[in-house]
Every structure is written in C-alpha cells, then in structure tokens.
C-alpha positions in Angstrom: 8.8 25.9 -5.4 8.0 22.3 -6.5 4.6 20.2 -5.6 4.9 17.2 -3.7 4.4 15.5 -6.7 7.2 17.1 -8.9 9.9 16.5 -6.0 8.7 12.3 -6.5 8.6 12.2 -9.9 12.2 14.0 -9.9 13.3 11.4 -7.5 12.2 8.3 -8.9 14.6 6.0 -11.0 13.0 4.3 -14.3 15.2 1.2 -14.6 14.9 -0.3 -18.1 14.3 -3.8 -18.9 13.8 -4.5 -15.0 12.9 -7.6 -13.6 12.5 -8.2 -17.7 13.1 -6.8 -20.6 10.7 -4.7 -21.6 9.2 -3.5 -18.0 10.7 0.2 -16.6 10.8 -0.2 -13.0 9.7 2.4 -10.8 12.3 2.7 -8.4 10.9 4.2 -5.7 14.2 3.5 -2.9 15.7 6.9 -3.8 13.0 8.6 -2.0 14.5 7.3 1.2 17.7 8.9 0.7 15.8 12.5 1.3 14.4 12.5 4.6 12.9 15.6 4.5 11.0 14.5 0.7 9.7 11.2 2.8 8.8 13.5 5.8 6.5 15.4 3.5 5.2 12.1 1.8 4.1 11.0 5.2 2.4 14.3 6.3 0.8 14.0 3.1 -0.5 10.4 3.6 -1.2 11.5 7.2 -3.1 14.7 6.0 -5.4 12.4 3.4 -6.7 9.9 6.2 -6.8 12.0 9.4 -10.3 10.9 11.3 -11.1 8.2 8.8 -9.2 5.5 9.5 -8.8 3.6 13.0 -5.8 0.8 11.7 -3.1 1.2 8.8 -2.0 -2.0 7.7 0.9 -2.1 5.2 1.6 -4.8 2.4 5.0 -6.4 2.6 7.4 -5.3 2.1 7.5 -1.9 1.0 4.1 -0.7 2.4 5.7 -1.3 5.5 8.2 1.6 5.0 5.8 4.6 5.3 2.8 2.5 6.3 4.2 2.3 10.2 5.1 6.2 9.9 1.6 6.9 8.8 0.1 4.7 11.5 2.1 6.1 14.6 1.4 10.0 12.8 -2.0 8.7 13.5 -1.7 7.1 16.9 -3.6 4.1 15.3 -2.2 1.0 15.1 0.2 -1.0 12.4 -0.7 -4.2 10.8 1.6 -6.0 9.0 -0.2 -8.2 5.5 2.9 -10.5 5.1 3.2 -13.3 2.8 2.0 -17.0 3.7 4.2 -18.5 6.4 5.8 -15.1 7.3 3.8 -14.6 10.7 3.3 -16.9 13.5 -0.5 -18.1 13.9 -2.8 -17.7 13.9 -3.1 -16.2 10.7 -5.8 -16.3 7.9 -5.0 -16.0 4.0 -5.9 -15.0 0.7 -4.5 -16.1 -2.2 -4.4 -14.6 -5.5 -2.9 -14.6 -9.5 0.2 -13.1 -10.4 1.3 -12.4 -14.1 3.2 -15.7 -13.5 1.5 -17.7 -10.9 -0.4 -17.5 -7.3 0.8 -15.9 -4.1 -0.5 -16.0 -1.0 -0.6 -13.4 1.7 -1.8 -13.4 5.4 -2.8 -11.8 8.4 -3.3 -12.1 12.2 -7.3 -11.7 12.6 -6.8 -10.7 16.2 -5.6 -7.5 15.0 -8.2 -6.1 13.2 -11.4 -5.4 15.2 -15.2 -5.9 13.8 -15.7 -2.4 12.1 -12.3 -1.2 12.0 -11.9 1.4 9.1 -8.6 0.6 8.0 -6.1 2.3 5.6 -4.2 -0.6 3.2 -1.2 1.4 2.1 1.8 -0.1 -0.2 4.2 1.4 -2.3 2.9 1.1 -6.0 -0.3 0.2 -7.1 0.3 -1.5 -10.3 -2.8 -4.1 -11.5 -3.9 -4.4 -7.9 -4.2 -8.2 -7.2 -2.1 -7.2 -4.0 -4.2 -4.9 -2.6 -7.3 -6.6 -3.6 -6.2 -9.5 -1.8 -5.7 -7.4 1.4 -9.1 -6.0 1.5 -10.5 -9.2 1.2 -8.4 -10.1 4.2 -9.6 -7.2 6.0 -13.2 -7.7 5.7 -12.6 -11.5 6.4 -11.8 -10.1 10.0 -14.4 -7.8 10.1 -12.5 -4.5 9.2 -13.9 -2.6 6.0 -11.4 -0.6 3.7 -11.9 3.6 4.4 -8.7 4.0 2.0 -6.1 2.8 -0.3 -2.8 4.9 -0.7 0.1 4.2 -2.6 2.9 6.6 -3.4 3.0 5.3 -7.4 -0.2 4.1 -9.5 0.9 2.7 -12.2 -2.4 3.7 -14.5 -2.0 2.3 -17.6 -2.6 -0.9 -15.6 -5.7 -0.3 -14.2 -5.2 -1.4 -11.3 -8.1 0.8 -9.4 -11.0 -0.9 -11.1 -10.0 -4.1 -8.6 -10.1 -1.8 -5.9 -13.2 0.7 -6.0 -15.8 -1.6 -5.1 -13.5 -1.8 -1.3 -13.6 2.0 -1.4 -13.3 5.3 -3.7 -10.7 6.6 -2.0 -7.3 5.6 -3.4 -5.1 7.7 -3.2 -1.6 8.0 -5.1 1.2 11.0 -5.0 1.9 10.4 -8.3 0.8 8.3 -11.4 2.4 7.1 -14.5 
C-alpha cells in the first residue's frame, strides 16, 4: 500500500518551462480529480492541527480549496487572505516582493479575534513571501500563527526560513 505521500507525488504533474522556461510547475489540480486522494489529504491536514488551531485561513486562491474542508473538519472557522481590492471593507493589507514586482494581499480584521491560534494553509510553499505576508496580517489583528501547511514545499527555495520565526510547525505532504 502506498503513503499518503507516494499517492501525491504519483499524482502531481511537472509541467516544463511553465509560466517560463526554465521553471517545472507543480501541478497540483490533478489531485482533485481523486476524491478519495483529497479526502485523505484533508484528514491528514485535519489530523496535524486538531486542538491547536481555533481559525484556518486560506491564501487565495488555491489555499482556499482544502483550506475551507480543513476548517469545517474542524468546526473552526474559514478566513479568506484575498488579494488587495478582492474583499469589501473593511480590510487591512500587507504588501510584499515578488520575483517580479509587489503584491498586495488583505484581510477582514473583524474575523480574526485577539489570540486566535490560527492555521495559514495554501497549496505550495515555494520562497514564502505569501505566507509570510499572511502571518503578518494575522498578528496585525491580533491572531498568532499555531501552523503553516501546505500540500507541496518546494525546498530548494527555502521558503521556511521566512516562516519559522511565526511558528515551527509547517507542515507539507510532500517536498521537492
């Protein structure tokens, strides 16, 4: 029988020269084509936060995908972290650098409560500017980071040093 890990990696599509030339892309959509694979990706996710986390808020767009599954396996809220001028106010932002320029994401600070423990969950963690930015939102509101989880980190890029002084738990199903 195949680990949870295994059954990802096994799923997951490199694309070559994707957006670029020179990048293989992670393609994580084929994952939702097996309902019973994202079912255990979930419980897994579910399984890692269970009694440490009292909000999951997912990154758009992907992190919305399991993030929302995680949160209601939970019984804890859902917070979407959307980009800037995606939500209607109020709103607070953070910006940060991209490879090829600034973006901007936001959230509602009604949502988040003063001492939340919240779980930021997106689909790949790759140099963890997004994710970064997030926390930052979160404690902006109050909230402080029990966990990262993404399905994919993306190692090589070292994205986790960005993230450890939120938290030491990130977790990922599978690295590359």
């Amino acid at each position: 029988m195949s680990t949870l890990q295994e059954k990802i990696n096994d799923t997951i599509v490199d694309v070559i020269d994707f957006p670029k030339e020179g990048i293989v892309y992670k393609d994580i959509t084929p994952l939702f084509l097996d309902a019973t694979l994202s079912g255990e990706i979930v419980d897994e996710f579910v399984k890692q936060a269970k009694g440490k986390v009292d909000v999951v808020c997912g990154i758009e767009s992907r992190g919305f995908l399991y993030g929302i599954q995680i949160a209601q396996k939970l019984n804890v809220p859902f917070v979407l972290i959307r980009k800037a001028g995606k939500l209607p106010p109020p709103t607070i932002n953070e910006s940060y650098d991209l490879e090829y320029g600034q973006a901007t994401i936001e959230i509602n600070p009604n949502y988040i409560k003063e001492g939340d423990r919240v779980l930021i969950h997106d689909d790949v963690l790759a140099t963890g500017g997004t994710a970064e930015a997030c926390a930052k939102l979160i404690n902006k509101c109050g909230g402080k980071i029990s966990q990262f989880s993404f399905i994919v980190d993306l190692t090589f890029l070292n994205g986790k040093d960005k993230l450890t002084p939120f938290t030491e738990e990130i977790i990922s199903l599978t690295e590359y």
